[in-house]
C-alpha positions as CSV (number, residue, x, y, z in Angstrom):
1,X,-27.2,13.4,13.8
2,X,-25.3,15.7,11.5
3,X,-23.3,13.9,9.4
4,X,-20.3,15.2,6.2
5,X,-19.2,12.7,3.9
6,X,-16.4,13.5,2.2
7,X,-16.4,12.7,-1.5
8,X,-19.8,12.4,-1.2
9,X,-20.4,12.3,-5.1
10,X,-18.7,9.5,-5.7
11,X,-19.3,5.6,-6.0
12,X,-19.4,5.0,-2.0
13,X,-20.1,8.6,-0.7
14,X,-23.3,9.2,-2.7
15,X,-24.7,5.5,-1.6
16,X,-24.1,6.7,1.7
17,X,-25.5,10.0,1.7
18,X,-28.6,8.6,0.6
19,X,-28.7,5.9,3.1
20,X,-27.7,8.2,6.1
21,X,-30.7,10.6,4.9
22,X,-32.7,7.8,4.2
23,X,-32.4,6.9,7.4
24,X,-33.6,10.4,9.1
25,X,-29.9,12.1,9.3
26,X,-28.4,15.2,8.2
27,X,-26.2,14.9,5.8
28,X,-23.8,17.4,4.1
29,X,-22.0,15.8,0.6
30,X,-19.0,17.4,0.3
31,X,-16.8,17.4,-2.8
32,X,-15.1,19.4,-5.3
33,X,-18.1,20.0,-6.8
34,X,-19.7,21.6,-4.0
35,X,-16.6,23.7,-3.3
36,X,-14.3,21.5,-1.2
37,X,-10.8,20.8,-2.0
38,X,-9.1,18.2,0.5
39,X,-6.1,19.1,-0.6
40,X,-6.0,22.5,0.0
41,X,-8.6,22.6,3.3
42,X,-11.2,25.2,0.7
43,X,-14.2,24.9,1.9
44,X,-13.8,22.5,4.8
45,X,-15.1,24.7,7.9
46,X,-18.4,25.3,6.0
47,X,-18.7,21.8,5.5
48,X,-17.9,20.6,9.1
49,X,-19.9,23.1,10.7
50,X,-22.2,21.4,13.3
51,X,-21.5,18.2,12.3
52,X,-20.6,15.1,15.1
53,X,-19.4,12.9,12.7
54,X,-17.1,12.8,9.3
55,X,-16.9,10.2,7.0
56,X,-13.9,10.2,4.6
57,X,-14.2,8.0,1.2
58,X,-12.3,9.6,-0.8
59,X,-9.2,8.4,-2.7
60,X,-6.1,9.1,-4.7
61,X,-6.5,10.7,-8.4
62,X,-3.7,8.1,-9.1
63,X,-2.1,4.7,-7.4
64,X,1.7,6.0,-8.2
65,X,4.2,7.2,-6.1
66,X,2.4,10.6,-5.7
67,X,-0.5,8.9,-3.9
68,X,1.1,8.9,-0.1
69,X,1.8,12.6,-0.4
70,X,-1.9,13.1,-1.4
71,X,-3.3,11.2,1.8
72,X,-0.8,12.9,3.9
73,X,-1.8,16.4,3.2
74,X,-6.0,16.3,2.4
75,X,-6.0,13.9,6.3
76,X,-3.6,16.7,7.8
77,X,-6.7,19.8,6.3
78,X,-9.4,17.5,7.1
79,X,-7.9,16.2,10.7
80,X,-7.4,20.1,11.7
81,X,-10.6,21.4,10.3
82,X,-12.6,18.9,12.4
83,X,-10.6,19.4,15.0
84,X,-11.7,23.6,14.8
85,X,-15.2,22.6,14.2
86,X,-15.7,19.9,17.6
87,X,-16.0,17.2,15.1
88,X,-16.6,13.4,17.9
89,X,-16.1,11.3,15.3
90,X,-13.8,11.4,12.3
91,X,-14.6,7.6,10.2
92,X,-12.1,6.4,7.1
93,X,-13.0,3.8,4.5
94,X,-9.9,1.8,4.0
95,X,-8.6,-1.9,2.3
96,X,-8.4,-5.4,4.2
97,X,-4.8,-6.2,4.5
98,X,-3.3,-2.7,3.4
99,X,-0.5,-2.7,5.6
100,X,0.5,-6.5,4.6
101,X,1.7,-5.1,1.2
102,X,4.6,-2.2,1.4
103,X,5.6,-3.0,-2.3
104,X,2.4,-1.1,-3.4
105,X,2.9,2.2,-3.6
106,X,-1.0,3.2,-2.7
107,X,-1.8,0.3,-0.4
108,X,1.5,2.0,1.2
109,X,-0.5,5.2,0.8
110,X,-3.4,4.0,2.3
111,X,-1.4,2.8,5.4
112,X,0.0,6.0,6.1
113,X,-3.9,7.7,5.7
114,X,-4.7,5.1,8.9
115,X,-1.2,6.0,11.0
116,X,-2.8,9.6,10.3
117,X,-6.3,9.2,11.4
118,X,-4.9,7.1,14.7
119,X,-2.5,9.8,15.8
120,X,-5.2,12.5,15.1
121,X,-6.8,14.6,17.6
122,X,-10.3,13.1,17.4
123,X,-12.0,9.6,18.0
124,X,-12.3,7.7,15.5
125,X,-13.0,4.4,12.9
126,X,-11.8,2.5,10.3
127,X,-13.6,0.4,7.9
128,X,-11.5,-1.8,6.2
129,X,-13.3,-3.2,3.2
130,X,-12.7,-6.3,0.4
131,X,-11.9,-6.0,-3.0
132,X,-15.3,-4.0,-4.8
133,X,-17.5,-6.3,-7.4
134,X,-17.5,-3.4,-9.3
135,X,-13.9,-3.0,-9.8
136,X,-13.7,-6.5,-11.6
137,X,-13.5,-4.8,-15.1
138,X,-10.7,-2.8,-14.3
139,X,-8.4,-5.2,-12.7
140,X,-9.2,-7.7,-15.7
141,X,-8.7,-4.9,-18.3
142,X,-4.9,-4.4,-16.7
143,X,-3.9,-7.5,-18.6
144,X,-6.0,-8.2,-21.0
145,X,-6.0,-8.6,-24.9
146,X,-8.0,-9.7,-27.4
147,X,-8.4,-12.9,-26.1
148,X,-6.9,-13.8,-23.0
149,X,-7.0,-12.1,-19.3
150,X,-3.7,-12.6,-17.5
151,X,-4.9,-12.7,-13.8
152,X,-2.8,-14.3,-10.4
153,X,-4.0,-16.8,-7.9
154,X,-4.8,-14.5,-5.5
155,X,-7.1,-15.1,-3.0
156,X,-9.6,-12.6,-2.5
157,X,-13.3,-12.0,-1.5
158,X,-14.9,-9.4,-2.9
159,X,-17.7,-7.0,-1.8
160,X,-20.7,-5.5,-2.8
161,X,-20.7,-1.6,-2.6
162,X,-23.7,-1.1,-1.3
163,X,-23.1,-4.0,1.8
164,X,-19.8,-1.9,2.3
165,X,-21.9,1.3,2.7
166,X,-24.0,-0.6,5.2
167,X,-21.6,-1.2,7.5
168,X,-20.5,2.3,6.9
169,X,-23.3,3.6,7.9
170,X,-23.5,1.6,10.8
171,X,-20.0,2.6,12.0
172,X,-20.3,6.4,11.6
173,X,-24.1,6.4,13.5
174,X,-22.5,4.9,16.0
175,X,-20.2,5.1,18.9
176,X,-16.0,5.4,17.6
177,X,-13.6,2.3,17.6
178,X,-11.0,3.7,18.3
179,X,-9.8,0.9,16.2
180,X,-10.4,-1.1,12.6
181,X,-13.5,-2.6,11.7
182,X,-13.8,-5.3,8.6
183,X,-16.1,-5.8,5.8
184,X,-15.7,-8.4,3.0
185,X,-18.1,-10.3,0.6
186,X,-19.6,-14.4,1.6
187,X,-17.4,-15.7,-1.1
188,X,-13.6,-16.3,-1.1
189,X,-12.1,-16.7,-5.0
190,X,-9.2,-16.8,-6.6
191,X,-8.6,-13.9,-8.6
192,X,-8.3,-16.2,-11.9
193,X,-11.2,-18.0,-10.4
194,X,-13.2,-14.7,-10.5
195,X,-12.4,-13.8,-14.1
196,X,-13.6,-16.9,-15.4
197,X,-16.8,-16.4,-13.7
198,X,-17.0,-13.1,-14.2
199,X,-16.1,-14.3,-18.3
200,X,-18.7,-17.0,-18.4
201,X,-21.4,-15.3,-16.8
202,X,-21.0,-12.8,-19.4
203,X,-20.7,-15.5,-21.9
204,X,-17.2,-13.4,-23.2
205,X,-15.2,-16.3,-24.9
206,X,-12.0,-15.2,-24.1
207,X,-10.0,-17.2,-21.7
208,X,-8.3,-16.4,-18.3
209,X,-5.0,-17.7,-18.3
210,X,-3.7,-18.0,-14.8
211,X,-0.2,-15.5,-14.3
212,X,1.3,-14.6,-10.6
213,X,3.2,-12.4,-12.4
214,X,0.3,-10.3,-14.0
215,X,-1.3,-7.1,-12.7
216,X,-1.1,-5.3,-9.3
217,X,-2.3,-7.8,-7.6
218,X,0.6,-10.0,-8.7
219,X,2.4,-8.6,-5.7
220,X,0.1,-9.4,-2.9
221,X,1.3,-12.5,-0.7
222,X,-0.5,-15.1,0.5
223,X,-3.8,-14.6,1.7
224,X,-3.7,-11.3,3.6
225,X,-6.5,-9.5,1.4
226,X,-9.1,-12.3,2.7
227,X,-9.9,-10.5,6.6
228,X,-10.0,-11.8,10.3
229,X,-12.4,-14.1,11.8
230,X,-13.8,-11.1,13.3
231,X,-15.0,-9.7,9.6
232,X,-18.7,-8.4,9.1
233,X,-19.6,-10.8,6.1
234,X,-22.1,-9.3,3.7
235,X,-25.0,-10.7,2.5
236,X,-24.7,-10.0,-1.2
237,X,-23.3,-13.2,-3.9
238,X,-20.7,-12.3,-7.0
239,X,-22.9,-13.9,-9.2
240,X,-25.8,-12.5,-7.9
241,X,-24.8,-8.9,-8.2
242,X,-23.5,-9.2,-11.4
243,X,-26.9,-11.2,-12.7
244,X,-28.1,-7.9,-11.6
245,X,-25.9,-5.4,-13.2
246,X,-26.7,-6.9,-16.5
């Protein structure tokens, strides 16, 4: 099967690049590196040539008010230019819960990619993943000083990248949805829960101080970025994966 992932350079895209050609596919990595600008459609009709199914991971250069504009314009190029090339299959990696929180402006943004991607002329997928391990740091260095980390009770449970490319690749060798699929992590934390751990395991002595009011994720209600019953849990543990990062 011929196969373009776009932002195929990135964290996600280049894991699955090597696990679709692993796996005996051909695979085209497309990204502004090798001449392909979503948001101006450059280079998208050579990179969709001959291929049944896309797979879009890319994202926003910022989480601002300019982010919904982005996903509106690079789905419109990329929706039409696999619509030109005969594209069966166009797949989207999106967030658990993104339409539960309107008061974000890129979980809003993210939204408005799926209402694209639904409406489009082509079959297609969703993958709706957790929270990333690897994006742990960030969200603690949001609110963080010296010697504290502000963090809110938010229930979460986070995911491995690579067990998030799995079902990826599972999704786009396979037959469309038509619909959302979800991936998340075995674990459900708090998000205070997971600094500390994430602080201990690191033996960091500063100290997570538990604040609904501090970071993005301040604004999240209740428990909607935990999925369904009908959610693909991965294999991979927090403490594992991070034992292995080290």
């Amino acid at each position: 099967m011929k196969i373009t992932v776009i932002g195929g350079t990135g964290l996600i895209g280049s894991q699955l690049v090597s696990r679709l050609r692993d796996a005996g596919h051909e695979v085209v990595a497309a990204s502004l590196s090798s001449g392909v600008d979503l948001l101006t459609g450059t280079g998208l009709d050579e990179a969709l040539a001959g291929a049944e199914t896309v797979v879009n991971v890319t994202n926003s250069p910022t989480f601002d008010e300019a982010s919904p504009e982005f996903f509106h314009t690079t789905m419109g190029n990329l929706l039409a230019a696999g619509e030109r090339a005969g594209v069966r299959h166009q797949v989207v990696l999106s967030i658990v819960g993104v339409d539960q929180v309107p008061q974000l402006d890129y979980y809003r943004a993210k939204t408005l990619q799926e209402e694209l991607l639904r409406g489009g002329p082509t079959p297609y997928s969703i993958v709706r993943a957790t929270q990333f391990f690897e994006f742990m740091d960030a969200v603690m260095s949001w609110t963080a000083d010296d010697s504290t980390v502000r963090l809110p009770a938010t229930p979460v449970r986070p995911v491995a990248t690579a067990d998030v490319v799995a079902a990826l690749a599972d999704v786009a060798t396979g037959e469309p949805l038509d619909g959302t699929a979800e991936v998340a992590g075995p674990e459900v934390f708090t998000l205070d829960e997971l600094g500390r751990l994430t602080l201990s395991l690191r033996q960091d002595p500063r100290t997570v101080v538990t604040d609904d009011r501090a970071g993005m994720f301040a604004a999240v209600p209740g428990d909607v970025l935990t999925p369904g019953p009908g959610a693909r849990l991965a294999p991979t543990r927090y403490a594992d994966w991070l034992a292995g990062a080290r």
